[in-house]
C-alpha positions in Angstrom: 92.3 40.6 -3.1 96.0 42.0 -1.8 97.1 43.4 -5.0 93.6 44.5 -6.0 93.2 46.6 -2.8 96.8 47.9 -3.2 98.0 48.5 -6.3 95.3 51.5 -6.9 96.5 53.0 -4.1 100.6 53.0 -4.9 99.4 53.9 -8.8 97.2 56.9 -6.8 100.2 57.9 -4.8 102.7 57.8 -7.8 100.2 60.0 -10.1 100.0 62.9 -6.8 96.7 62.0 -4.7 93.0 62.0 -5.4 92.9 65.0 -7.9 95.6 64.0 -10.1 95.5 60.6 -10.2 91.8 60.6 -11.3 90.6 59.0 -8.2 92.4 56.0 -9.4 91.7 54.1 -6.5 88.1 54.1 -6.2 89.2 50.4 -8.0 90.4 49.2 -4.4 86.5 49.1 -4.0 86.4 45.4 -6.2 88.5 44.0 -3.0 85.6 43.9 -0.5 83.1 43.2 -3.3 85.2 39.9 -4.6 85.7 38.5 -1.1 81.9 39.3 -0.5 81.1 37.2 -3.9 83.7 34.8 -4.7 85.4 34.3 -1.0 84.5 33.7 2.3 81.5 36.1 3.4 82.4 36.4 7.1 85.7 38.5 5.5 84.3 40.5 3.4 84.1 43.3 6.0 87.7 43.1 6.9 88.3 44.0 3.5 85.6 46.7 3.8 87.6 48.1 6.7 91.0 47.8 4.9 89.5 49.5 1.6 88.2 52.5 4.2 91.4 52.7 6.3 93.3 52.7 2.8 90.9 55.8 2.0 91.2 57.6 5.3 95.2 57.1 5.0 95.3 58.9 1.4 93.1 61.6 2.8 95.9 62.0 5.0 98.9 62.1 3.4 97.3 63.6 0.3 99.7 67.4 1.7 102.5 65.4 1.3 101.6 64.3 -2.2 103.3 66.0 -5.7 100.7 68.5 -6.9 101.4 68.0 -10.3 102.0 64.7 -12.4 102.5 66.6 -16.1 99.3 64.8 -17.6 97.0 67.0 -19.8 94.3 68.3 -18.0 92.1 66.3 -21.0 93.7 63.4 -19.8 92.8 63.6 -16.2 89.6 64.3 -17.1 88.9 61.5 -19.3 90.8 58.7 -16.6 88.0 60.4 -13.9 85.2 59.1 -16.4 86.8 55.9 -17.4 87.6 55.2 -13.4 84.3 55.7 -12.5 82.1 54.4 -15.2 84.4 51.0 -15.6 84.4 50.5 -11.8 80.5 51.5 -11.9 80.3 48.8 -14.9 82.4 45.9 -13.0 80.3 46.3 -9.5 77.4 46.4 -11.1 78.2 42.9 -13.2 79.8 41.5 -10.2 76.5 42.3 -8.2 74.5 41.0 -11.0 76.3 37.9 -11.2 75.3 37.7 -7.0 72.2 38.1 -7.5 71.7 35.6 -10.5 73.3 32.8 -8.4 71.4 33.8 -5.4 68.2 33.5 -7.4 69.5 30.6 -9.0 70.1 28.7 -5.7 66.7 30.3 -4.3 64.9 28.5 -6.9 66.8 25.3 -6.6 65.6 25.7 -3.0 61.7 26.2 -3.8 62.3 22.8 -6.1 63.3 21.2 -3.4 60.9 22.4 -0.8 58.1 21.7 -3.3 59.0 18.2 -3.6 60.0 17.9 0.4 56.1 19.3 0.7 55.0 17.0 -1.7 56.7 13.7 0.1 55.0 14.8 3.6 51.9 15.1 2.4 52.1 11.7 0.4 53.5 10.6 4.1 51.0 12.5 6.6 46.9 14.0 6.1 47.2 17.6 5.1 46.1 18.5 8.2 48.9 17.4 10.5 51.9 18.0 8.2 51.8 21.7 9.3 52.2 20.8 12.9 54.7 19.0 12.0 56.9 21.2 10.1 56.4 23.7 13.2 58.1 21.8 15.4 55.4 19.7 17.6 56.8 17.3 19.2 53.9 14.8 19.6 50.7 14.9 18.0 48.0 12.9 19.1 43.9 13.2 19.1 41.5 11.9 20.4 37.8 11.1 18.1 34.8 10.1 19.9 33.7 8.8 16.4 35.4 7.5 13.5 35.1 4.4 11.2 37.5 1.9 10.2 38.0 -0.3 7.3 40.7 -3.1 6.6 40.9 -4.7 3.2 42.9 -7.8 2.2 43.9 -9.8 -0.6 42.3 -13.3 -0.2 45.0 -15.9 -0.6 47.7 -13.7 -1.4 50.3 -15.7 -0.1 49.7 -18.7 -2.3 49.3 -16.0 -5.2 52.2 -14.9 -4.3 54.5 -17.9 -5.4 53.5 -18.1 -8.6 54.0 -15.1 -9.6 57.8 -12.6 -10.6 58.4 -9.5 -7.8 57.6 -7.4 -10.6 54.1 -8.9 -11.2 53.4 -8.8 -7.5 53.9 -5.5 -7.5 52.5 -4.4 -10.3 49.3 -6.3 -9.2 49.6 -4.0 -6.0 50.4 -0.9 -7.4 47.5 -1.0 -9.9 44.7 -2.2 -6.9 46.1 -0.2 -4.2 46.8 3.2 -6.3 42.4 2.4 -7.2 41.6 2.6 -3.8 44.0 5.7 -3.3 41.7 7.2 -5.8 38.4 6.2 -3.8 40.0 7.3 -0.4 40.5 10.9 -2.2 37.0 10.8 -3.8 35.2 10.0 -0.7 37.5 12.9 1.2 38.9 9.7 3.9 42.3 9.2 4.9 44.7 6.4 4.3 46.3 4.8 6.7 48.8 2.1 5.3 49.3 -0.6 3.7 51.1 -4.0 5.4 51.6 -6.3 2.5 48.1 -6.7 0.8 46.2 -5.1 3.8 44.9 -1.9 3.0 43.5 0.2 6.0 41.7 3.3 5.2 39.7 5.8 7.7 36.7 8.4 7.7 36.1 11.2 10.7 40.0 11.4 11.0 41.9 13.6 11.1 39.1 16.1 10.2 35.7 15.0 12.0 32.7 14.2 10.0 29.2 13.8 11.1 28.5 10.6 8.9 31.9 9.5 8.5 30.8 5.7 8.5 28.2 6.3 5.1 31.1 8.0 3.6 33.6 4.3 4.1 30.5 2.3 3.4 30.2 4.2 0.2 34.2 3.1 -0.5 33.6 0.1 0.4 31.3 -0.8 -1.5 32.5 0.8 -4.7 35.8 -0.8 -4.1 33.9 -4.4 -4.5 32.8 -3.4 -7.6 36.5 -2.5 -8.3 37.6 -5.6 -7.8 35.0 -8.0 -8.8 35.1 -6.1 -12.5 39.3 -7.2 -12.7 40.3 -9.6 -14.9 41.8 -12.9 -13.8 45.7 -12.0 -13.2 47.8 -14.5 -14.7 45.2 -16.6 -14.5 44.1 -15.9 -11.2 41.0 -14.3 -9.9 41.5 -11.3 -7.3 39.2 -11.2 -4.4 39.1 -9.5 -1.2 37.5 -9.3 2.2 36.7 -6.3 4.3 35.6 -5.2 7.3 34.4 -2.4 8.9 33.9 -0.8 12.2 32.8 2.4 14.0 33.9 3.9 17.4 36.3 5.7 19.4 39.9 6.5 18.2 43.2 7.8 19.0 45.2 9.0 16.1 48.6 10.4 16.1 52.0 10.2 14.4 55.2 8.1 15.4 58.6 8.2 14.5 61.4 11.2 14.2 63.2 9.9 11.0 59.9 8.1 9.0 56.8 9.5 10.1 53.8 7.3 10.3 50.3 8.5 10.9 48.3 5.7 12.8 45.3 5.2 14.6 45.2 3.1 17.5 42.4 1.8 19.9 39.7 -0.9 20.0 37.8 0.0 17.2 40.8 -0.1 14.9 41.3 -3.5 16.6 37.3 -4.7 16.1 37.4 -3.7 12.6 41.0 -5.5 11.8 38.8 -8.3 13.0 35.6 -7.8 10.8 38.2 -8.6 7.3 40.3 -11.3 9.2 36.8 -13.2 9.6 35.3 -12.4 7.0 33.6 -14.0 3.7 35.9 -13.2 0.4 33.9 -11.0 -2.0 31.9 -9.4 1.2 32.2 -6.7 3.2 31.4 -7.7 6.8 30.3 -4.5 9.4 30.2 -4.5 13.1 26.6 -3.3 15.1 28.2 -0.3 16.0 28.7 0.7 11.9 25.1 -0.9 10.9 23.6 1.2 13.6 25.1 4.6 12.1 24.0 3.7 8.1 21.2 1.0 8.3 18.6 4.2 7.4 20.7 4.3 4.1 22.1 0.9 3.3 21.7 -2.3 3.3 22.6 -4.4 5.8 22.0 -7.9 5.8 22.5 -9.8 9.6 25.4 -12.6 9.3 24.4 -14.0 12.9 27.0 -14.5 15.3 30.6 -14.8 14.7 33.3 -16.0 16.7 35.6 -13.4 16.9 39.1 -13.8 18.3 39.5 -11.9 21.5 36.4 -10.6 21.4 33.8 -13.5 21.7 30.7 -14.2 20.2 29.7 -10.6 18.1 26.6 -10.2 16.2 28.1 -9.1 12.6 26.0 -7.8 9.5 27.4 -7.8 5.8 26.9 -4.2 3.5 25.4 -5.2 0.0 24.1 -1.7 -1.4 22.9 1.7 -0.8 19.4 2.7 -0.6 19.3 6.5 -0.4 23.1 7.7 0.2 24.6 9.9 -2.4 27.2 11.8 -1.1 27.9 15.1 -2.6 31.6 14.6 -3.8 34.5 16.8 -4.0 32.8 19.3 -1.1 32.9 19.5 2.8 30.5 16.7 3.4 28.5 16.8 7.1 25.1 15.6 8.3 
C-alpha cells in the first residue's frame, strides 16, 4: 500500500508536476481503495488521508517543479488518457469485485437466516417466534379456554426391547411425523414429544372459539391412523388418549433451547385422561364432553379413579355426528 501510494508521486515529481507528468499519480488513488477491499477497513481512511495530504503536497511544490520533461506533446497526451481510463478500469474492477463478495456473503447470510427462521419455527408456534427474535424476555399467556390432548404408545417399553434403535425410531418418526400432519390440518399446536407421549393443543397460542371440536376431530382421526398400521415386526401399535378442556398458561422456557409449554391443571387433568385410559380409546374429561357433546359422540365410562384427583366422572369420544370443520381457513364458532 506504501509503494503503491508513493511511487506515483516520486514518478510525478521526476516527469515536472501534474501537467507534465500526465497526472501520473491519480494511481496513488488504488492505496485507499486496496486497504478498503483487501485490508483492514478501519485503515482505509488513513490511507484516504495520506493519498489527499500526498495531493495537497504536490499542489504545493508543483512552482518548484521543472516545467518541461522533453516528452512529445502526443505523448503526454496519450499517458493523460491511458492514466485515467486504466485507473478508471482498475477501480471500477476492484469495486466490482467488492461488491460481488459482498453480495456473495449477503446471500450466504439470507441462507442462513432462512434456515435459522426455519429451525425456530420448527422449535416455537409462528406466533411467538417474532417476539422472540425481538428480544422479549419472557413470554407467557394466559387462556381462559384451551383443550389438551396426550397420546401414548401402549406398552412401548416392552416394545422397545425387542426391537434395533433404528427401528424404534423409525417406528416413531413415521407415527409421530402422521400426527404432525393432523396437528397442521386441524390448525393446533404441538407441544412435545417425551419418548412415545405426544402432547398436542387447540385455542393456544391463537384462541379459538371451539378449540376442543377441532382436537376431538384429531383425535379421532389419529385412531383411525393407528388402528389401520400394520403389525410392526410383528407387533400391533396401539395407543391411548386423553383429553381435557380448561384454563391454561402457556409460555416459553429456556435461553439456549427454547421450549414452548403449557402448564396448569388442565394440562395436568388431561395427562391423566391417557395415563388411565383404555388402549384403542380416547377417554375425555366433563369439562371437553360438555363443549362437543352437541356434535360428537360421547359415551359415559362412569367413574374413574384418578390419581390426585379422586373419583372423576370420564366419557370416551367414538365419532362425530355433525362436525366438519372447514380446513385450511381461520376456523371460529
Amino acid at each position: 500500500l506504501g509503494l503503491i501510494l508513493l511511487c506515483p508521486f516520486v514518478l510525478m515529481v521526476s516527469l515536472g508536476g501534474f501537467s507534465s507528468g500526465s497526472a501520473v499519480i491519480i494511481w496513488s488513488v488504488l492505496s485507499p481503495f486496496g486497504a478498503i477491499i483487501f485490508y483492514r477497513r478501519r485503515i482505509a481512511h488513513r490511507w484516504l488521508a495520506g493519498y489527499l495530504a500526498l495531493i495537497v503536497f504536490s499542489g504545493l511544490v508543483q512552482p518548484l517543479l521543472a516545467q518541461s520533461n522533453n516528452l512529445p506533446q502526443g505523448l503526454i497526451v496519450s499517458l493523460f488518457v491511458l492514466n485515467i481510463s486504466v485507473v478508471s478500469i482498475v477501480s471500477f474492477a476492484l469495486l466490482f469485485y467488492f461488491i460481488r463478495g459482498k453480495n456473495a456473503a449477503l446471500d450466504l447470510l439470507r441462507v442462513e437466516q432462512e434456515k435459522s427462521e426455519r429451525l425456530l419455527l420448527n422449535v416455537l408456534p409462528k406466533e411467538i417466534a417474532p417476539a422472540l427474535k425481538a428480544g422479549q424476555q419472557t413470554i407467557a399467556e394466559h387462556y381462559d379456554s384451551a383443550s389438551v390432548m396426550f397420546a401414548d404408545i401402549v406398552g412401548f417399553t416392552d416394545l422397545s426391547m425387542h426391537l434395533s434403535p433404528a427401528q424404534m425410531v423409525q417406528l416413531l418418526n413415521e407415527i409421530f411425523s402422521h400426527f404432525d400432519h393432523l396437528a397442521d390440518k386441524y390448525r393446533l399446536e404441538k407441544i412435545r414429544t417425551i419418548g412415545d407421549n405426544y402432547m398436542a393443543a387447540a385455542g393456544v397460542p391463537v384462541p379459538l372459539d371451539r378449540h376442543a371440536h377441532l382436537l376431538a376431530a384429531m383425535a379421532l382421526e389419529l385412531c383411525d391412523f393407528v388402528q389401520s398400521l400394520p403389525p410392526f415386526q410383528g407387533y400391533k401399535i396401539n395407543f391411548r388418549i386423553g383429553i381435557n378442556s380448561g384454563p391454561v398458561v402457556a409460555g416459553v422456557i429456556g435461553h439456549q433451547k427454547f421450549h414452548y409449554d403449557l402448564w396448569g391443571d388442565t394440562v395436568n387433568t388431561a395427562s391423566r385422561m391417557e395415563s388411565s385410559g383404555v388402549p384403542g380409546k380416547i377417554q375425555v374429561t366433563e369439562a371437553t364432553r360438555r363443549l362437543i357433546e352437541d356434535e360428537f359422540i360421547c359415551v359415559p365410562r362412569g367413574a374413574v379413579q384418578i390419581k390426585g384427583k379422586g373419583q372423576m366422572q370420564t366419557w370416551f369420544l367414538e365419532g362425530r355426528k355433525t362436525f366438519e370443520p372447514v380446513l385450511g381457513e381461520p376456523f371460529s364458532g
